[in-house]
GUFI-805269 format. One record per residue (C-alpha): x, y, z; residue number from 0. Coordinates in pm, whole numbers. Example, Ala and Ser with C-alpha at 12.3 -4.5 7.8 and 13.67 -1.06 7.14 Angstrom:
// GUFI-805269
east 1230 | north -450 | up 780 | nr 0
east 1367 | north -106 | up 714 | nr 1
//
This chain:
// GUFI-805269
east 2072 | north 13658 | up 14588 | nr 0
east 1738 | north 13778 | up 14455 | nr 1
east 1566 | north 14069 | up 14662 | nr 2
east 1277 | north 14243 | up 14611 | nr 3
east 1287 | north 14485 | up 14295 | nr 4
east 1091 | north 14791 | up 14515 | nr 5
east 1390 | north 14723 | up 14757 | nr 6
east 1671 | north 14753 | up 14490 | nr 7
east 1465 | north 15084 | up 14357 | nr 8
east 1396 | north 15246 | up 14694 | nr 9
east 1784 | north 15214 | up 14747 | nr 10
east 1875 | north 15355 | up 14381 | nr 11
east 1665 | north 15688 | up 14487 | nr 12
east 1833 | north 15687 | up 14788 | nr 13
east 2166 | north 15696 | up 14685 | nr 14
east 2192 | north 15797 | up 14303 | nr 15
east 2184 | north 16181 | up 14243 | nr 16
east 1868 | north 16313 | up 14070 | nr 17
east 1669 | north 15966 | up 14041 | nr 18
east 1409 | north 15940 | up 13812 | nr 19
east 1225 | north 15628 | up 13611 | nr 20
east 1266 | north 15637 | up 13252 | nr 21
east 936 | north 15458 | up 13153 | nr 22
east 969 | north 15394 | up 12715 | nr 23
east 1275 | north 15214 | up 12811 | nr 24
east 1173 | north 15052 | up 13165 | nr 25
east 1531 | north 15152 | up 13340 | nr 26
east 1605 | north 15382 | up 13639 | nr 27
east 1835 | north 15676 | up 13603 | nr 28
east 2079 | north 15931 | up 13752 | nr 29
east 2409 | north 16086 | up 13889 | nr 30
east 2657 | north 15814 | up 14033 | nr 31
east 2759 | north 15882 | up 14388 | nr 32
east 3085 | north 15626 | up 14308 | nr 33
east 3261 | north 15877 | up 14044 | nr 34
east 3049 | north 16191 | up 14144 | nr 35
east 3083 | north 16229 | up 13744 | nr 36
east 3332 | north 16509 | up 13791 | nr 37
east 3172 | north 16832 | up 13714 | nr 38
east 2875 | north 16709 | up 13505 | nr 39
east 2714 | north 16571 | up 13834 | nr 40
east 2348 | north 16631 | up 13812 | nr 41
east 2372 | north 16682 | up 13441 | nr 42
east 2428 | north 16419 | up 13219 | nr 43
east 2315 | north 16126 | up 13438 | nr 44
east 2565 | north 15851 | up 13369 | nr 45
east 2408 | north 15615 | up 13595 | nr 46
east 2152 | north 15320 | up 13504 | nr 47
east 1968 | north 15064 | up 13696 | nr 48
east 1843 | north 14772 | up 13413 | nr 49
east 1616 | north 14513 | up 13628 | nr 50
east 1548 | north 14330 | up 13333 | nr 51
east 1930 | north 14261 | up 13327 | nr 52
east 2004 | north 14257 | up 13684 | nr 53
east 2263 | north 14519 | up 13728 | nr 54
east 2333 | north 14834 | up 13758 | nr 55
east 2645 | north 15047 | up 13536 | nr 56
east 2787 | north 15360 | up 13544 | nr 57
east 2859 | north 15508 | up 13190 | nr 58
east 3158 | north 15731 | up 13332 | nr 59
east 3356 | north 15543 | up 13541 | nr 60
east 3295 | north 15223 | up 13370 | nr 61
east 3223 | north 15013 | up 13648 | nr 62
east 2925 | north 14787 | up 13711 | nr 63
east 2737 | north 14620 | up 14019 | nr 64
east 2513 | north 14363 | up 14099 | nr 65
east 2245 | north 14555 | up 14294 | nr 66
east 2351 | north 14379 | up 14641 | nr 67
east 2690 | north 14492 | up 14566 | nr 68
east 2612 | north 14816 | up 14454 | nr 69
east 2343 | north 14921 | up 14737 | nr 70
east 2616 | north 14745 | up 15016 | nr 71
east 2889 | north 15010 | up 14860 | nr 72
east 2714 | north 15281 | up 14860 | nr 73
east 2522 | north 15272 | up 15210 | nr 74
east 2791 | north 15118 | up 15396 | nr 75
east 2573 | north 14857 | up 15441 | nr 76
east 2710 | north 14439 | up 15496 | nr 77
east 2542 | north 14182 | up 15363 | nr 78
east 2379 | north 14048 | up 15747 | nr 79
east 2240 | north 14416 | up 15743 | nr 80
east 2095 | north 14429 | up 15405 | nr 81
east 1916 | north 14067 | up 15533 | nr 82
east 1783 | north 14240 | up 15831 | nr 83
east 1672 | north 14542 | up 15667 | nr 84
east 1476 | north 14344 | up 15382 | nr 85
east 1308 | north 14128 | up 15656 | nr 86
east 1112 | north 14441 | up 15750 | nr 87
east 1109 | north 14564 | up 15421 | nr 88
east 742 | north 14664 | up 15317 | nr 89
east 683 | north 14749 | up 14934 | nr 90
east 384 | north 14952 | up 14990 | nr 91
east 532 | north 15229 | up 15186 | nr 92
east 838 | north 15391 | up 15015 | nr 93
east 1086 | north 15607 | up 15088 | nr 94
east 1297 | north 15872 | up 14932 | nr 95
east 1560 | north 15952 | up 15192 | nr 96
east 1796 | north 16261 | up 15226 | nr 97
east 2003 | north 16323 | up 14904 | nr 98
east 2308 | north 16551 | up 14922 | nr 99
east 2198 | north 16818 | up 14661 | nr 100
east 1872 | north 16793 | up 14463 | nr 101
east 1677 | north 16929 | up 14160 | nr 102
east 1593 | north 17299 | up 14190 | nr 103
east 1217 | north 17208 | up 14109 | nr 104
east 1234 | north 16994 | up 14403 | nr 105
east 1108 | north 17183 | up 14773 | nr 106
east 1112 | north 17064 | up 15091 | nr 107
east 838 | north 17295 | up 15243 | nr 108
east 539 | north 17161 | up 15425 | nr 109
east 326 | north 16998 | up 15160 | nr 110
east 458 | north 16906 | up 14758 | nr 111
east 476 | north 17185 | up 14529 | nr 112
east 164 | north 17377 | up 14424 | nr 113
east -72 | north 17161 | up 14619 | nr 114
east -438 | north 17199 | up 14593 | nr 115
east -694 | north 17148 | up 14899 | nr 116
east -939 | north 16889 | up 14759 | nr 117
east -1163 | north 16973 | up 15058 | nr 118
east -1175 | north 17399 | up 14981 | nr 119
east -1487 | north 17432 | up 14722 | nr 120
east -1321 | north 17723 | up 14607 | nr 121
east -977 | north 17569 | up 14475 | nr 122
east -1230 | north 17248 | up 14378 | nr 123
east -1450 | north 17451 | up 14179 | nr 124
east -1123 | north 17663 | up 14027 | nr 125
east -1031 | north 17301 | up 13900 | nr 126
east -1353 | north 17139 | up 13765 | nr 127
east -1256 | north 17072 | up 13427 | nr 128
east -928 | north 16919 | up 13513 | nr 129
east -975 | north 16533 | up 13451 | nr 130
east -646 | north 16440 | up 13767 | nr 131
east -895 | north 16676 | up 14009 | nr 132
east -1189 | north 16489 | up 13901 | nr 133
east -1003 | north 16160 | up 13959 | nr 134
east -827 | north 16204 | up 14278 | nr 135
east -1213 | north 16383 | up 14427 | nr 136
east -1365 | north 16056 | up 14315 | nr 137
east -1088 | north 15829 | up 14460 | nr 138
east -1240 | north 15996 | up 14789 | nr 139
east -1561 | north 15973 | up 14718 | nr 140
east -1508 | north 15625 | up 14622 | nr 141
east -1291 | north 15569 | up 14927 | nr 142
east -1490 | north 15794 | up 15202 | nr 143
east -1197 | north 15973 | up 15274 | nr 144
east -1404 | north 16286 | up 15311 | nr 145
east -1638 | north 16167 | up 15559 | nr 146
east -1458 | north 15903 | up 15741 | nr 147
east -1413 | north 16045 | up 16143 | nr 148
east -1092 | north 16057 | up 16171 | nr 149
east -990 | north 16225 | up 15864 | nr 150
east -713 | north 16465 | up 15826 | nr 151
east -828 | north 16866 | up 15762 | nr 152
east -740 | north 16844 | up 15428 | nr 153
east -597 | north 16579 | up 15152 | nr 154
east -431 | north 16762 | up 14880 | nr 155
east -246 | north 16695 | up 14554 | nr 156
east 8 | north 16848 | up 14324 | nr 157
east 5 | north 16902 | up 13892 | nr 158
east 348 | north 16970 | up 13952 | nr 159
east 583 | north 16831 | up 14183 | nr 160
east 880 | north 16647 | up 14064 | nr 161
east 810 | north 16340 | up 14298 | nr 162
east 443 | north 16369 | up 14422 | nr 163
east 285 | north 16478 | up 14095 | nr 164
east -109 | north 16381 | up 14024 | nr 165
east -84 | north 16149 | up 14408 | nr 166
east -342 | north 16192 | up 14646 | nr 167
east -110 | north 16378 | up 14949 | nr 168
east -195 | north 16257 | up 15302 | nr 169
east -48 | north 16534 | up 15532 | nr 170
east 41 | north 16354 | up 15867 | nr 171
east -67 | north 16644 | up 16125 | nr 172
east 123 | north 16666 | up 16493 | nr 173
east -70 | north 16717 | up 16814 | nr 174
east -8 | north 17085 | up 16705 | nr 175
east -176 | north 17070 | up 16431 | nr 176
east 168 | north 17115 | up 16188 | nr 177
east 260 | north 16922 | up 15893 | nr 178
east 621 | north 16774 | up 15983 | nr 179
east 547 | north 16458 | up 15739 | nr 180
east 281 | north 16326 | up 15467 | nr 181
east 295 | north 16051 | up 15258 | nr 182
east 163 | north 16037 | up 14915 | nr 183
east -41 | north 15769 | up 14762 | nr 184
east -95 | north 15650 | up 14372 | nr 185
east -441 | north 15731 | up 14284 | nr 186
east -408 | north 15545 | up 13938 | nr 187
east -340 | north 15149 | up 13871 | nr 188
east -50 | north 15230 | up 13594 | nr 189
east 150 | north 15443 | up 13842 | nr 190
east 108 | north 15191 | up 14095 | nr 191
east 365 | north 14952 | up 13814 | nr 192
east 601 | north 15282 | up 13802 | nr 193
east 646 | north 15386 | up 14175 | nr 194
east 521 | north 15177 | up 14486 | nr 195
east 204 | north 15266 | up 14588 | nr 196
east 308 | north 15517 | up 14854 | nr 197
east 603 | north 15776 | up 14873 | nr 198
east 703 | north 15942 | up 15164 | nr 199
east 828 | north 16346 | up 15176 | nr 200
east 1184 | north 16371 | up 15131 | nr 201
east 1423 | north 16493 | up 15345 | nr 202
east 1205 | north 16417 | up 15658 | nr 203
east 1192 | north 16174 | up 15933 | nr 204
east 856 | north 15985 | up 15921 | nr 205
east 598 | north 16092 | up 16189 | nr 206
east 264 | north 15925 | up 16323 | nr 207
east -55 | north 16014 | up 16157 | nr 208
east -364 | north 16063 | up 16303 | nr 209
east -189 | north 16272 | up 16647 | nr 210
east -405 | north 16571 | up 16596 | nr 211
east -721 | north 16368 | up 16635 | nr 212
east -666 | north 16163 | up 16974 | nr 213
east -927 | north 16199 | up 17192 | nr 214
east -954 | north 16098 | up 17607 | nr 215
east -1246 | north 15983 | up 17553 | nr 216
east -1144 | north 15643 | up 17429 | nr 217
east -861 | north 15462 | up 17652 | nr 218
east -760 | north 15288 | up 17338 | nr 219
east -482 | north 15382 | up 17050 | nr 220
east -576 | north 15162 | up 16708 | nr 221
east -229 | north 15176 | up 16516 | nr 222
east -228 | north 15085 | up 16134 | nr 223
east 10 | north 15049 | up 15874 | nr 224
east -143 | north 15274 | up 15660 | nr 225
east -303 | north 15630 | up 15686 | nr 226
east -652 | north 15548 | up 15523 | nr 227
east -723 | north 15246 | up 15713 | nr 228
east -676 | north 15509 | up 16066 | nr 229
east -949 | north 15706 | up 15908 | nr 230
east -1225 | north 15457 | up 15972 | nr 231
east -1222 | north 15479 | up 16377 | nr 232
east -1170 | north 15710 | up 16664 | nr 233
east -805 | north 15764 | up 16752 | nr 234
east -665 | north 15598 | up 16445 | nr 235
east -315 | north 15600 | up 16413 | nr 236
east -83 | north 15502 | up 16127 | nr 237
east 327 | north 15421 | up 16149 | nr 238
east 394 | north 15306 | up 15807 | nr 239
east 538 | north 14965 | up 15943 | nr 240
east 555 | north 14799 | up 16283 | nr 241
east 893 | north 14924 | up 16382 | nr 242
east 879 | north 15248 | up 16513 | nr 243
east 1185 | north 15514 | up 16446 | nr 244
east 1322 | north 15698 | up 16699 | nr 245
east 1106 | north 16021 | up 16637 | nr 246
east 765 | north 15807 | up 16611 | nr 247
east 864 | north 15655 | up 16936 | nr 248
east 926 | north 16048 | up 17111 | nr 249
east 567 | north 16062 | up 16907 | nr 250
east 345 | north 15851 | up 17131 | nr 251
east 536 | north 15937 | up 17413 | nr 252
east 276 | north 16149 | up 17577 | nr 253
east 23 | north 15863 | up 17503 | nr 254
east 177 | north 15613 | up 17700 | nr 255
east -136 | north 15574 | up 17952 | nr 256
east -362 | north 15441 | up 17621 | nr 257
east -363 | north 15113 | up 17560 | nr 258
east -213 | north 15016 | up 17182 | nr 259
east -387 | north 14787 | up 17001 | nr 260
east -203 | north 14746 | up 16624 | nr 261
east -440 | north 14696 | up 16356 | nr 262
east -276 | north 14485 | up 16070 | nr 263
east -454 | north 14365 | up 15720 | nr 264
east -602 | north 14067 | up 15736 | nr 265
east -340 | north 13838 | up 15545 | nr 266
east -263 | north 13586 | up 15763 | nr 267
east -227 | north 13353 | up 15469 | nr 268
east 69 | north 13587 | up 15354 | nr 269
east 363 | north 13510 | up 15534 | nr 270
east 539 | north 13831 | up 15602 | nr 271
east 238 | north 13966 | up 15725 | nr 272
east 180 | north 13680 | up 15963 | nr 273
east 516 | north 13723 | up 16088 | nr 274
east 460 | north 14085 | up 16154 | nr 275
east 182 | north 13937 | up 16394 | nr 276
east 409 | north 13693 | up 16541 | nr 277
east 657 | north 13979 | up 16598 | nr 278
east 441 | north 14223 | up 16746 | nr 279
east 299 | north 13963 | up 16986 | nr 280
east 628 | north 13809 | up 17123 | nr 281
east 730 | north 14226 | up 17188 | nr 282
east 384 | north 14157 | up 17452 | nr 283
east 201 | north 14404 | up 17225 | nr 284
east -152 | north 14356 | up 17225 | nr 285
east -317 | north 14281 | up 16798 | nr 286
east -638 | north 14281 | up 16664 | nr 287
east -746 | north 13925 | up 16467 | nr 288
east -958 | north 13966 | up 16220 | nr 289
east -1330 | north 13749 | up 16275 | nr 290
east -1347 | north 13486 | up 16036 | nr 291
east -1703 | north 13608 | up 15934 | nr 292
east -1491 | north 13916 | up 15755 | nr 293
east -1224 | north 13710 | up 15575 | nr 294
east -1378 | north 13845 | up 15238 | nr 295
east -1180 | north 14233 | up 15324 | nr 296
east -874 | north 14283 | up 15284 | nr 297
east -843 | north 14584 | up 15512 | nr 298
east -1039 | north 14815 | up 15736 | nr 299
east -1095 | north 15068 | up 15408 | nr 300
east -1271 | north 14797 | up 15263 | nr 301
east -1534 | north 14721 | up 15479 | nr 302
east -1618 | north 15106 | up 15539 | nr 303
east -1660 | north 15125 | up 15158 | nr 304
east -1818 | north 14798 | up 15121 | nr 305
east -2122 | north 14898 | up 15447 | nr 306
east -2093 | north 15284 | up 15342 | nr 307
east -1981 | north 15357 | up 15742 | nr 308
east -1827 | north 15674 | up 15811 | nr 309
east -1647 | north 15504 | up 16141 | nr 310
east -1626 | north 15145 | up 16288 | nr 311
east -1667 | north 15143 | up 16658 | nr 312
east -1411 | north 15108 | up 16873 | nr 313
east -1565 | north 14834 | up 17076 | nr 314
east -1484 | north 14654 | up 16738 | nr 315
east -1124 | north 14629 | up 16794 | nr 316
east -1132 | north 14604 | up 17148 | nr 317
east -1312 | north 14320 | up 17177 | nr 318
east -1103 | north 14151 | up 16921 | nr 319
east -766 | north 14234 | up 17065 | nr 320
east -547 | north 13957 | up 17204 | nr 321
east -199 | north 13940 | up 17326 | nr 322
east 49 | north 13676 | up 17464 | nr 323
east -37 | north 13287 | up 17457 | nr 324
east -428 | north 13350 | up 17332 | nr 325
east -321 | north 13568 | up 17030 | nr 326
east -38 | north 13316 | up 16915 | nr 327
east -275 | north 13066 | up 16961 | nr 328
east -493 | north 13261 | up 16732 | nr 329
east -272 | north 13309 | up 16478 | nr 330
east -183 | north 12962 | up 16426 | nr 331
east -507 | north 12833 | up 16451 | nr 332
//
């Protein structure tokens, strides 16, 4: 059965020992959690994942997989469940769950390792002949992440973490104003082809961004997909897919009086993004359809940077929100 490379790769970082992407030789690497490799786990790295070939082999214990095979052994997972989990599988956000031991150079503290606050002048200035500073503060310029209204307090990036090096770093804030999550986010096309577009702190359970920055004065919550698109309007909130885990759920909790209207891109010609319509409507949740007169953007991001707007009204989604009957009918029409 063929399933989506990103899937196969966000499984072999989940499960092999000390992943990494070898990119001269276009294969994925590390420890294998079948054999352990005896005491040379973590060290030699006997394990390979070949998509060109289609399979993955482990150079100690001699045995080989088909990734299905391989990814059902070593999550425990049968084959209905790897179906299920693929049909909400979404390439753009990825994740790089718990592993049992990891690198040394590899932290788990509040933000990746070394990070620099592209909003302080000071650090900005300390940096101004690095070219990856200059890039990432123009992919906000570029983007209006520094003046959309519901930005975070700071985006950030790293010259040095193992994972999360030269990303732009999206901290996802709580109503506290902590850091329990952020995801990072390719800020160049070629790394984009190497890693999905998005990774996701490790060893953490995925939060809700945007918490720190509700406000009573709007009755409304606007839930996205993704972090940047929240930016563009008042109480913008992003899940990183339409099912929520357990924590996101204890999340909005205290929110429960809003009403939720989930903002989705405007891709109704793409299948599994018109079924993630069709999915949130039949669970009665209310979903905003796009006018036809902006079919030319892809996303909210889009037409902020396209009109130079700093926020979209709310009245924007509100009066474009549909649920039940009239937003099925909507979709299908």
């Amino acid at each position: 059965m063929n399933i989506p490379q990103q899937y196969i790769v966000q499984k072999f970082f989940q499960y092999a020992g000390f992943p990494k992407y070898k990119k001269t030789a276009g294969i994925y690497n590390g420890s294998c959690p079948a054999c352990r490799e005896g005491k040379s786990w973590g060290k030699k790295k006997r394990l390979f994942y070949i998509p060109k070939d289609n399979y993955i082999i482990c150079h100690n214990c001699g045995r080989s997989w088909s990734p299905v095979k391989w990814i059902m052994e070593q999550g425990h997972l049968t084959f209905p469940e790897i179906l299920e989990d693929i049909k909400d599988y979404n390439s753009d956000i990825f994740e790089l769950p718990k592993q049992e031991k990891t690198p040394k150079s590899i932290t788990f503290e509040t933000l990746p390792t070394d990070s620099i606050n592209l909003f302080d002048q000071q650090q900005v200035n300390y940096y101004k002949d690095n070219v990856i500073i200059q890039d990432a503060l123009n992919f906000i310029k570029k983007r209006r992440l520094n003046t959309l209204i519901n930005r975070p307090k700071a985006l950030y990036i790293s010259l040095k973490d193992f994972v999360h090096k030269n990303r732009l770093c999206i901290p996802f804030y709580d109503s506290k104003g902590n850091i329990p999550f952020y995801q990072t986010r390719a800020i160049y096309k070629k790394d984009e082809k190497d890693k999905p577009k998005y990774l996701s702190k490790l060893n953490s359970d995925k939060t809700v961004f945007g918490l720190h920055n509700v406000t009573p004065e709007i009755d409304e919550l606007f839930i996205f997909e993704g972090p940047i698109d929240a930016m563009g309007v008042k109480n913008g909130l992003a899940t990183g897919g339409i099912h929520l885990s357990e924590l996101q759920t204890e999340n909005l909790k205290p929110y429960m009086l809003y009403t939720k209207i989930w903002v989705l891109d405007n891709q109704l010609n793409n299948d599994d993004v018109k079924n993630k319509f069709i999915k949130l409507i039949e669970n009665g949740e209310y979903v905003f359809i796009w006018p036809k007169k902006f079919n030319q953007f892809k996303d909210i991001n889009e037409i902020c940077e396209k009109y130079e707007l700093d926020q979209i009204s709310p009245a924007f989604f509100k009066e474009n929100a549909f649920n039940g009957v009239e937003a099925l009918m909507k979709i299908k029409i």
